[in-house]
Backbone as CSV, one residue per row, in Angstrom:
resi,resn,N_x,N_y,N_z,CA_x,CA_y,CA_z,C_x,C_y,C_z
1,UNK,0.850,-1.201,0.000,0.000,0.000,0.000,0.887,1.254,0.000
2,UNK,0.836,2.214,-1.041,1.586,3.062,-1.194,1.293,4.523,-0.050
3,UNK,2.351,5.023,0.659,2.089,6.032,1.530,1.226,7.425,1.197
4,UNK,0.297,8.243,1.827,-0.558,9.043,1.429,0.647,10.192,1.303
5,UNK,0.106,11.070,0.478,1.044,12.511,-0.010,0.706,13.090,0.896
6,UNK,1.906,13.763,0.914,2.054,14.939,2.026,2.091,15.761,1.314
7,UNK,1.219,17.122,2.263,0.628,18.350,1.224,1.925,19.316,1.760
8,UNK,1.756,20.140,0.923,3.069,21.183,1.285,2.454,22.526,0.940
9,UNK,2.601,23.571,1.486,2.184,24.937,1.186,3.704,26.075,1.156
10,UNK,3.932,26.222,-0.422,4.536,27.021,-0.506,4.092,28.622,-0.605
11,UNK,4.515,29.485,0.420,4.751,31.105,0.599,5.731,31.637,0.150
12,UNK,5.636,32.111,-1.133,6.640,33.316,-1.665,5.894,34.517,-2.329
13,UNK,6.678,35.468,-2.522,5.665,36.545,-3.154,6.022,36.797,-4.372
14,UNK,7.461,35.495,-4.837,7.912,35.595,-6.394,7.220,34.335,-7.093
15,UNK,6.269,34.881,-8.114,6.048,33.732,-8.674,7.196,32.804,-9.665
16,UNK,8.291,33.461,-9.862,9.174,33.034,-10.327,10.325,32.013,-9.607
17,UNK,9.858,31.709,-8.647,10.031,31.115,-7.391,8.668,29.929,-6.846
18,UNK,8.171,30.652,-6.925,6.504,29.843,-6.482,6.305,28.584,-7.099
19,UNK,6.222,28.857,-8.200,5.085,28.283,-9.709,6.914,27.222,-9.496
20,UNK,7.503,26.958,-10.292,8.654,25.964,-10.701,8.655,25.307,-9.281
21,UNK,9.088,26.004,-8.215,9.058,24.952,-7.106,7.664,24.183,-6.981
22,UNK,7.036,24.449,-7.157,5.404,23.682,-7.087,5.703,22.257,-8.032
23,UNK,5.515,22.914,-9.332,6.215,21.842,-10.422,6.769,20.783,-9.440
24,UNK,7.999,21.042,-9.593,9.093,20.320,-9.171,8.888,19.098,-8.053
25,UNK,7.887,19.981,-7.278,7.541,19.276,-5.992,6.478,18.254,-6.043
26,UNK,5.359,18.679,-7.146,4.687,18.330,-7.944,5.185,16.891,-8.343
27,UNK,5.831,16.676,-9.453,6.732,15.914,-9.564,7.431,14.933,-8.530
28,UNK,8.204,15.341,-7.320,8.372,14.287,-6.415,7.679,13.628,-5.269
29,UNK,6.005,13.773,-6.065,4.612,13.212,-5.290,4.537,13.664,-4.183
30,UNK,4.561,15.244,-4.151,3.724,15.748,-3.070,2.581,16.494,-3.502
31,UNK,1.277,17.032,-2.588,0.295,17.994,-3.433,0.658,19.586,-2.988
32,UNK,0.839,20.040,-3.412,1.193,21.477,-3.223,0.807,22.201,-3.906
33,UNK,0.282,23.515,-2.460,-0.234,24.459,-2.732,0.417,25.882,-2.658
34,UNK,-0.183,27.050,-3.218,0.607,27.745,-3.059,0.439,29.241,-2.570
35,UNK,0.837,30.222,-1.872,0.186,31.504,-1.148,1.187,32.790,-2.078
36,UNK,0.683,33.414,-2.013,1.463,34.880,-2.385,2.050,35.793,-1.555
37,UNK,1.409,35.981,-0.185,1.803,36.591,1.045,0.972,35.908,2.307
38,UNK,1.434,36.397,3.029,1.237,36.084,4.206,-0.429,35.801,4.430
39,UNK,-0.898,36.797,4.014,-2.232,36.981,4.279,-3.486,35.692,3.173
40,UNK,-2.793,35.372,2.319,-3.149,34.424,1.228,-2.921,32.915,1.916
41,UNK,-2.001,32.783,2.830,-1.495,31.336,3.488,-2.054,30.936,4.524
42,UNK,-2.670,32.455,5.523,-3.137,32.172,6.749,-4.467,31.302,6.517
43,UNK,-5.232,32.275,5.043,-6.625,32.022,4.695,-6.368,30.374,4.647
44,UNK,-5.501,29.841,3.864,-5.784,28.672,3.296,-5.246,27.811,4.270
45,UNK,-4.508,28.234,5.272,-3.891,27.361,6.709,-5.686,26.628,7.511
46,UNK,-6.279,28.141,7.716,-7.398,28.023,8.174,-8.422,27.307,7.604
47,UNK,-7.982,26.699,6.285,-9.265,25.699,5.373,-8.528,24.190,5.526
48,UNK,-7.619,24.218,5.197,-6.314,22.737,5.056,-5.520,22.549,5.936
49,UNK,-5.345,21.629,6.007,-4.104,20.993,6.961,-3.102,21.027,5.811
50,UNK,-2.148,21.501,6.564,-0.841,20.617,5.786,0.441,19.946,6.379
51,UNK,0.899,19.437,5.803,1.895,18.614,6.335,3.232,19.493,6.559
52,UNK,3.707,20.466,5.810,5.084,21.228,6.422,4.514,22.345,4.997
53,UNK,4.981,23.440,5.715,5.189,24.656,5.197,6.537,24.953,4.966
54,UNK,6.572,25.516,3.147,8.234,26.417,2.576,7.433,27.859,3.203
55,UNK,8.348,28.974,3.773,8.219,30.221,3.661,9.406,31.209,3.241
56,UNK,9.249,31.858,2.889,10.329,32.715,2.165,10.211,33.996,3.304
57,UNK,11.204,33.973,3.894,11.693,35.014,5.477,10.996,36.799,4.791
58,UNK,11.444,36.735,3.530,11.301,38.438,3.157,10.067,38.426,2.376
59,UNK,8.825,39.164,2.457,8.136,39.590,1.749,7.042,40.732,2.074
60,UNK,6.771,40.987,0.869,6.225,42.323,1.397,4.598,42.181,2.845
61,UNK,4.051,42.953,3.281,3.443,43.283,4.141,4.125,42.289,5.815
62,UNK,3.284,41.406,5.643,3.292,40.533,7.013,4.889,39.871,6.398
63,UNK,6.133,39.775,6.984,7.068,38.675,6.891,7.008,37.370,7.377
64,UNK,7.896,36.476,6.852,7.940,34.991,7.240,8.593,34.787,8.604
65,UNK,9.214,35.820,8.680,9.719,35.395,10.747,7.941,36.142,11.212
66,UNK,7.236,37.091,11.132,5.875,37.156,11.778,4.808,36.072,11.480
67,UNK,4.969,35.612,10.239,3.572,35.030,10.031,4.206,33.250,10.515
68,UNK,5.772,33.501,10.856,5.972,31.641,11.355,5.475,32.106,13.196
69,UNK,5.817,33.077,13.513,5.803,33.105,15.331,4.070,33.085,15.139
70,UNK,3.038,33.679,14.355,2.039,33.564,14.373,1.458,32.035,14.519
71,UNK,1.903,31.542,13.496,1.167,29.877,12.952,1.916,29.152,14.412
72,UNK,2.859,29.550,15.523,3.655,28.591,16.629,2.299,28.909,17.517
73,UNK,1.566,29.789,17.341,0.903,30.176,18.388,-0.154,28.839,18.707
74,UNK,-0.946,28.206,17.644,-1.537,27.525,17.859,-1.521,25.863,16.633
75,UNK,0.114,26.185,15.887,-0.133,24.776,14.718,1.805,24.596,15.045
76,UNK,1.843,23.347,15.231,3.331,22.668,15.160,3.574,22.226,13.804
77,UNK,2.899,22.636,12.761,3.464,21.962,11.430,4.403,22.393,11.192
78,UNK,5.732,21.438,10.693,7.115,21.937,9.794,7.148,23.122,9.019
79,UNK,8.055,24.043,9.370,8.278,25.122,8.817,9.649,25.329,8.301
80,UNK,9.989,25.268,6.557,11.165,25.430,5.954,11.586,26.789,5.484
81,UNK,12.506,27.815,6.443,12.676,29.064,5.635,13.767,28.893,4.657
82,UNK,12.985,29.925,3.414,13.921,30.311,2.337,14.046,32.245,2.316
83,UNK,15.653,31.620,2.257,16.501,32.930,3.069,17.160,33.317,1.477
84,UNK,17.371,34.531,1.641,18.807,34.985,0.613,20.114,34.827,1.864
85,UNK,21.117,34.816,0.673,22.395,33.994,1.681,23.076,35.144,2.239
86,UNK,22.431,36.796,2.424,23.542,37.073,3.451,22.763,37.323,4.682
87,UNK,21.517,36.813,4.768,20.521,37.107,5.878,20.820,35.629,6.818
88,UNK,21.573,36.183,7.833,22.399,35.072,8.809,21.433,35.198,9.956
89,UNK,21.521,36.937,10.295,20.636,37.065,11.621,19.334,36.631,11.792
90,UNK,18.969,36.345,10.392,17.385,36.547,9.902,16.893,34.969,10.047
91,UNK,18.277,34.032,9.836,18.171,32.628,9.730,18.075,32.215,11.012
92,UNK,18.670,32.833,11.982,19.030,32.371,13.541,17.808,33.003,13.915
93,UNK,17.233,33.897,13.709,15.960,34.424,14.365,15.121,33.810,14.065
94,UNK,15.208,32.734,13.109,13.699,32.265,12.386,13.849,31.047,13.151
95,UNK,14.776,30.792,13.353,15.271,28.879,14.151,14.555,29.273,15.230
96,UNK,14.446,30.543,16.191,14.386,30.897,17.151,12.879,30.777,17.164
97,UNK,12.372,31.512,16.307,11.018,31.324,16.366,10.503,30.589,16.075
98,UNK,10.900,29.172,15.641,10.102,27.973,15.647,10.652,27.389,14.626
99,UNK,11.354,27.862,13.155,11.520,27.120,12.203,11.902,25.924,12.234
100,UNK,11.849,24.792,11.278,12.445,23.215,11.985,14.174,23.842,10.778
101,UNK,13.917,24.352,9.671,15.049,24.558,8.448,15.013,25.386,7.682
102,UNK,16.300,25.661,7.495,16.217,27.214,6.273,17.381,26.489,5.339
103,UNK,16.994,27.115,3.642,17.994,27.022,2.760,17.740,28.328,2.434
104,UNK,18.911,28.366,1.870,19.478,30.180,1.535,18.893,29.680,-0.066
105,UNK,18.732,30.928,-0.432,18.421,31.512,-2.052,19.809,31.578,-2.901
106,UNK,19.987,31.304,-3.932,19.188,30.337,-4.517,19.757,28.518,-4.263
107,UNK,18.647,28.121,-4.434,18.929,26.633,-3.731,18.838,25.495,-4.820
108,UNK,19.234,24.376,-4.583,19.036,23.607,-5.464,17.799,22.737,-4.842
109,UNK,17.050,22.401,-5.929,15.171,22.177,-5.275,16.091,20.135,-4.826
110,UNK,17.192,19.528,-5.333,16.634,18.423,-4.918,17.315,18.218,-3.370
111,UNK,18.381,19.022,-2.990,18.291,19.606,-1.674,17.310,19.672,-0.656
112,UNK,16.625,20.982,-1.006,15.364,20.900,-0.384,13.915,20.185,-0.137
113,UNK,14.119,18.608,-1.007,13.432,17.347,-1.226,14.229,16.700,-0.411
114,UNK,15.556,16.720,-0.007,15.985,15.894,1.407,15.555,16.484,2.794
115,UNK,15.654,17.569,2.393,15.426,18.348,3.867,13.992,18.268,3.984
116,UNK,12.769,18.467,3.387,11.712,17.873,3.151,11.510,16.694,3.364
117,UNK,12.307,15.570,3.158,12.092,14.445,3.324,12.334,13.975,4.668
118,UNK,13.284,14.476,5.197,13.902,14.043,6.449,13.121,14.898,7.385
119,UNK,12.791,15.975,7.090,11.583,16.473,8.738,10.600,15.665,8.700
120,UNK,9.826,15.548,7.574,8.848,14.350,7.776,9.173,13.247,8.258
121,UNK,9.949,12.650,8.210,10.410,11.231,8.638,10.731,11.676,9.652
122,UNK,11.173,12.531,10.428,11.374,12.602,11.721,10.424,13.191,12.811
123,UNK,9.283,13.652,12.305,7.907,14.459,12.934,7.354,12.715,12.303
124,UNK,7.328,11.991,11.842,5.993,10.661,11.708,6.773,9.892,12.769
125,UNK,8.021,9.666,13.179,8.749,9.017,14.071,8.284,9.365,15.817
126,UNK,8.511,10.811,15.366,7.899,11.462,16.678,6.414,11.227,17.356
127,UNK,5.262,11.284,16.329,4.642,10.862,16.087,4.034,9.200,16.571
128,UNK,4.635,8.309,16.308,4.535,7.224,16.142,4.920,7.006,17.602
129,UNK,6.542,7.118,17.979,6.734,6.705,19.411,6.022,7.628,20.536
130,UNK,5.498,8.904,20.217,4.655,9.709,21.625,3.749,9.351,22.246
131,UNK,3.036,7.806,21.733,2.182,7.438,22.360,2.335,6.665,23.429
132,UNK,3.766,6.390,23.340,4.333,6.063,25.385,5.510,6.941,25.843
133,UNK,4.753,7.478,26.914,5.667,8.203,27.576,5.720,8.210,28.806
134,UNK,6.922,8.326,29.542,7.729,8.330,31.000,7.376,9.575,31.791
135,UNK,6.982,9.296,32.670,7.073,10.609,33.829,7.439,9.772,35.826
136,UNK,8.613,9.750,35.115,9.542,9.026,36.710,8.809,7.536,36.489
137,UNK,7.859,6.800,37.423,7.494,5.459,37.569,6.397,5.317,36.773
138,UNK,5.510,6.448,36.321,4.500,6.506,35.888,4.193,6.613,33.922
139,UNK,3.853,5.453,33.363,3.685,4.890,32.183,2.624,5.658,31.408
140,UNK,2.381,6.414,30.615,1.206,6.820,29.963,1.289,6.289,28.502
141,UNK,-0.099,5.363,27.938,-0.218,5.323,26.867,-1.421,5.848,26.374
142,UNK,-0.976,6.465,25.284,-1.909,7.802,24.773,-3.096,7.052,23.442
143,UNK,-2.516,5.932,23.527,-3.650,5.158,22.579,-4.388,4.229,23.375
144,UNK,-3.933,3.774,24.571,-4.878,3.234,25.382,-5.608,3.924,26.144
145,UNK,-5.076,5.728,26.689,-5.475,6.568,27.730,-5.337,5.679,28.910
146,UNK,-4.131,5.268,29.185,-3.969,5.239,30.738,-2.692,5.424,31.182
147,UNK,-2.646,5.343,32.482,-1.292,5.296,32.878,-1.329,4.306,34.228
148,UNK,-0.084,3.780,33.712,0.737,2.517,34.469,1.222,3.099,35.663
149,UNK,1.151,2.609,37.052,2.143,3.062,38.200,2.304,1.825,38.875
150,UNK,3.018,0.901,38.686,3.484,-0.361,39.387,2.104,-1.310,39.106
151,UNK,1.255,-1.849,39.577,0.050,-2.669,39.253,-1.081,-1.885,38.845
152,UNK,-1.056,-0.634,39.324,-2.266,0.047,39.337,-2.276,1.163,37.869
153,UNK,-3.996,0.603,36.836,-3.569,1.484,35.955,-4.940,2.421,35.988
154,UNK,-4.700,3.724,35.456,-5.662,4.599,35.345,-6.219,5.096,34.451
155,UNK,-7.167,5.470,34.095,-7.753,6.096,32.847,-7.711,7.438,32.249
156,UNK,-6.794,7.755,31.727,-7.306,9.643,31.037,-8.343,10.016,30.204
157,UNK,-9.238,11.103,30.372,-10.124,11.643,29.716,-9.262,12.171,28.220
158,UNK,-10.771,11.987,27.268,-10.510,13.062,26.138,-9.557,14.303,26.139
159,UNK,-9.886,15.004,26.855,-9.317,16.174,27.145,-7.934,16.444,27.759
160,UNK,-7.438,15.532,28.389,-5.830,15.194,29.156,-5.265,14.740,28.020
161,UNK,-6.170,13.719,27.594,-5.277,13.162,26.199,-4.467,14.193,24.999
162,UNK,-5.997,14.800,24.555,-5.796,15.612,24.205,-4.195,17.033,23.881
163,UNK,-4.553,17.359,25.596,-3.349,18.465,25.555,-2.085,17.360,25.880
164,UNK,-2.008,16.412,26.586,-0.199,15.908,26.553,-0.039,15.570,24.706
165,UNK,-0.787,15.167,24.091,-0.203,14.813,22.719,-0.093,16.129,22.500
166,UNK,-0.397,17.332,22.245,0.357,18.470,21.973,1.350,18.726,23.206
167,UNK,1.260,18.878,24.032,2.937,18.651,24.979,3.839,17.940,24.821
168,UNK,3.804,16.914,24.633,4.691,15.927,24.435,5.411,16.109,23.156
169,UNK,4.618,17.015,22.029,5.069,16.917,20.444,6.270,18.207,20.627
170,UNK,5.784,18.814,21.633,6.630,20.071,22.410,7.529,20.584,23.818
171,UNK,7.910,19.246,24.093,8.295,19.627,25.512,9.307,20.338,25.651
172,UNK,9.210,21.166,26.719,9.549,22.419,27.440,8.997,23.844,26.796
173,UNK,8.486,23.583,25.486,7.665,24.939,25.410,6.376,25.287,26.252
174,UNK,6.101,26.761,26.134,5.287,27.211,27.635,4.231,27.074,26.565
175,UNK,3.021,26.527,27.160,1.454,26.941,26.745,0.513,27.916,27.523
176,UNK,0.614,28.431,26.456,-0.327,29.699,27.602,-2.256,29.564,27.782
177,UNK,-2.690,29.741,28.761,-3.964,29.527,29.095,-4.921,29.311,27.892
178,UNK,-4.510,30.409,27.300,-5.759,30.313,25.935,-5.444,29.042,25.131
179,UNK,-3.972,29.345,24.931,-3.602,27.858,24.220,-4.444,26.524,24.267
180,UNK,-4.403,26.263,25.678,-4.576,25.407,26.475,-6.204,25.214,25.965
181,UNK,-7.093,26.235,26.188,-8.404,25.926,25.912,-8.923,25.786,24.880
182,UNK,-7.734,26.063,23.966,-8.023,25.356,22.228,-7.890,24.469,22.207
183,UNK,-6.780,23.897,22.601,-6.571,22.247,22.592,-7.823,21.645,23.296
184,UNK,-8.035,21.922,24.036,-9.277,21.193,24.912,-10.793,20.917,24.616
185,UNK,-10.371,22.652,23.605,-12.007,23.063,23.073,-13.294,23.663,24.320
186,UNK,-12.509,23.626,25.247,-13.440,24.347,26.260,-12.835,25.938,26.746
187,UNK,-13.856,26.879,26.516,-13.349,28.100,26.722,-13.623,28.555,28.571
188,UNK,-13.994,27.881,28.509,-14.404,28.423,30.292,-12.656,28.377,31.412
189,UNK,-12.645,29.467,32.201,-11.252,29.555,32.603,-10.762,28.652,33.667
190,UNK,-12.451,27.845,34.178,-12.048,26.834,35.410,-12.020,25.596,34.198
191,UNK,-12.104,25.431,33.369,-11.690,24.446,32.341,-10.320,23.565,32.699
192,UNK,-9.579,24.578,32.383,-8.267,24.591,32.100,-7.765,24.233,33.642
193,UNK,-8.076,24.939,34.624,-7.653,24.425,35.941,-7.738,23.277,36.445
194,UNK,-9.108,22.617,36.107,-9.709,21.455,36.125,-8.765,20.570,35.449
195,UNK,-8.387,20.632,33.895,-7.653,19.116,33.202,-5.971,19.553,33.967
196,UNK,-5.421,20.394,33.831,-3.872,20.692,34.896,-4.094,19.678,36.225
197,UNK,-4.693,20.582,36.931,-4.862,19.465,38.143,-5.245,18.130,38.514
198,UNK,-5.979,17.389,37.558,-6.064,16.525,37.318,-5.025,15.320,36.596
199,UNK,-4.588,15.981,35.873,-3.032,15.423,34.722,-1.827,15.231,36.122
200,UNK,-1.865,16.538,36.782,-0.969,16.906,37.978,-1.094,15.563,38.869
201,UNK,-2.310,15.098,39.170,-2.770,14.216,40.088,-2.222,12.385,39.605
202,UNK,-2.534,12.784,38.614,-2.263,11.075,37.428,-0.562,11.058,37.072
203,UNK,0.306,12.486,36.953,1.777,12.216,36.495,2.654,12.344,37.491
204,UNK,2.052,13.029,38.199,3.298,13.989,39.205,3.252,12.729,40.635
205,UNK,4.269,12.364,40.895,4.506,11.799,42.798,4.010,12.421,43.337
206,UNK,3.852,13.926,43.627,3.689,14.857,44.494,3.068,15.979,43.305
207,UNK,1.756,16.145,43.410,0.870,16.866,42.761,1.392,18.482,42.649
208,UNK,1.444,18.464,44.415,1.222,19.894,45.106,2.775,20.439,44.859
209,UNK,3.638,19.437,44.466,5.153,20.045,43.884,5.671,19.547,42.719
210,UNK,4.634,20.208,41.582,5.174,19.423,40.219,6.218,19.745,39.481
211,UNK,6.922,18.469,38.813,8.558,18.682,38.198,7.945,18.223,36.700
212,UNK,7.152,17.636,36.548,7.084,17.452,35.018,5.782,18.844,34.468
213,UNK,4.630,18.851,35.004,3.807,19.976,34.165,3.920,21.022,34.931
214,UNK,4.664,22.023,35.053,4.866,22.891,35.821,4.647,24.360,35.456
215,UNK,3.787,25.309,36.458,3.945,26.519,35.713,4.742,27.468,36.000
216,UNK,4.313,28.556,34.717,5.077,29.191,34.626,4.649,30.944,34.775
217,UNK,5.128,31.266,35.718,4.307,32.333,36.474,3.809,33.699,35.443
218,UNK,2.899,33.871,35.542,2.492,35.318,34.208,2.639,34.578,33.068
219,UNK,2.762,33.254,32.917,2.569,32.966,30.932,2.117,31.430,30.861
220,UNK,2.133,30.440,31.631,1.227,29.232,31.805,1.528,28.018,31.811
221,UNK,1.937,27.030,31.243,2.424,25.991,31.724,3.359,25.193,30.636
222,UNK,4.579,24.468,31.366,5.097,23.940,30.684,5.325,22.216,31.005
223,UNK,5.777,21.270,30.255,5.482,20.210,30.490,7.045,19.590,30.348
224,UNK,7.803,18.696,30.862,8.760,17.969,30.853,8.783,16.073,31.331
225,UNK,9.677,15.722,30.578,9.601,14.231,30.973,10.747,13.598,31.064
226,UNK,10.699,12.435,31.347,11.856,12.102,31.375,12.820,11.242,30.588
């Protein structure tokens, strides 16, 4: 059974750039789509999933270091910047803000089909093994929803499930409250207090002094394992 295509959304504001990489990509069986600016990618982020995003760091209105710290706010999909090669600071700032890779301008496209190839294979890996994870004695499997502590196993709700598979795809980044109630889908603010303390209760030895979901004072919580 042959593997499903992975969609790709290329952002540039050169179609002379755009259109051939599409082709190309086209060609090494992916479906790809394509944005003009920033404001053209968000629209179509918000209709499609995709599997990893190209962005091009410089373009006019919204840039690719704003519109990547935007999309961290609430989507972990792969993000590949395309840089011109004397923009160094611009490359380290974009790593910073979330990028997984940057190739400098101009690039050779079958390059950027390895580097393409290899984040995927390493986000489906990630993927694949996050559904067991360690927190000191305590076993969580995220496809069974429970967790193991010596004989005794427990059950997680929808909603716990839920936010550790986005934690876990991210650990040590902070989630901030609102975050939190997207993932959950419940907007109410005792929501969010409710699945923490509860997760707190099921991972942590000691609830009332947590080392793995811990917050983070004025910005919200972060998660670690071991």
């Amino acid at each position: 059974m042959s593997e499903e295509k992975k969609h790709i959304l290329i952002i540039d504001d050169e179609e002379g750039i755009r259109e051939p990489l599409k082709e190309y990509l086209e060609s090494e069986n992916f479906f790809v789509s394509t944005a003009k600016d920033a404001e053209d990618a968000k629209n179509k982020i918000q209709l499609l999933e995709f599997d990893l995003l190209i962005v091009d760091i410089m373009m006019p209105g919204q840039s690719g270091l704003e519109l990547t710290k935007e999309i961290r706010k609430d989507k972990d999909t792969p993000i590949i910047f395309l840089t011109a090669m004397g923009e160094s600071a611009s490359r380290i700032h974009g790593l910073e803000t979330g990028a997984d890779d940057y190739v400098p301008k101009p690039f050779e496209p079958k390059e950027l089909v390895l580097r393409i190839k290899n984040i995927l294979k390493r986000v489906k890996s990630l993927k694949e093994g996050m559904h067991l994870i360690k927190f000191g004695e305590k076993k969580v499997d995220l496809k069974k929803m429970t967790i193991t502590f010596k004989k005794n196993v427990e059950k997680i709700n929808q909603s716990e499930k839920l936010l550790l598979e986005k934690m876990i795809m991210s650990l040590g980044k902070v989630f901030q409250r609102e975050d939190i109630s997207k993932i959950i889908n419940l907007d109410k603010e005792r929501a969010v207090d409710v699945v923490i303390t509860r997760l707190r209760q099921k991972i942590e030895p000691d609830p009332k002094n947590p080392i793995y979901l811990q917050t983070v004072r004025g910005n919200g919580y972060v998660l670690w394992a071991d």
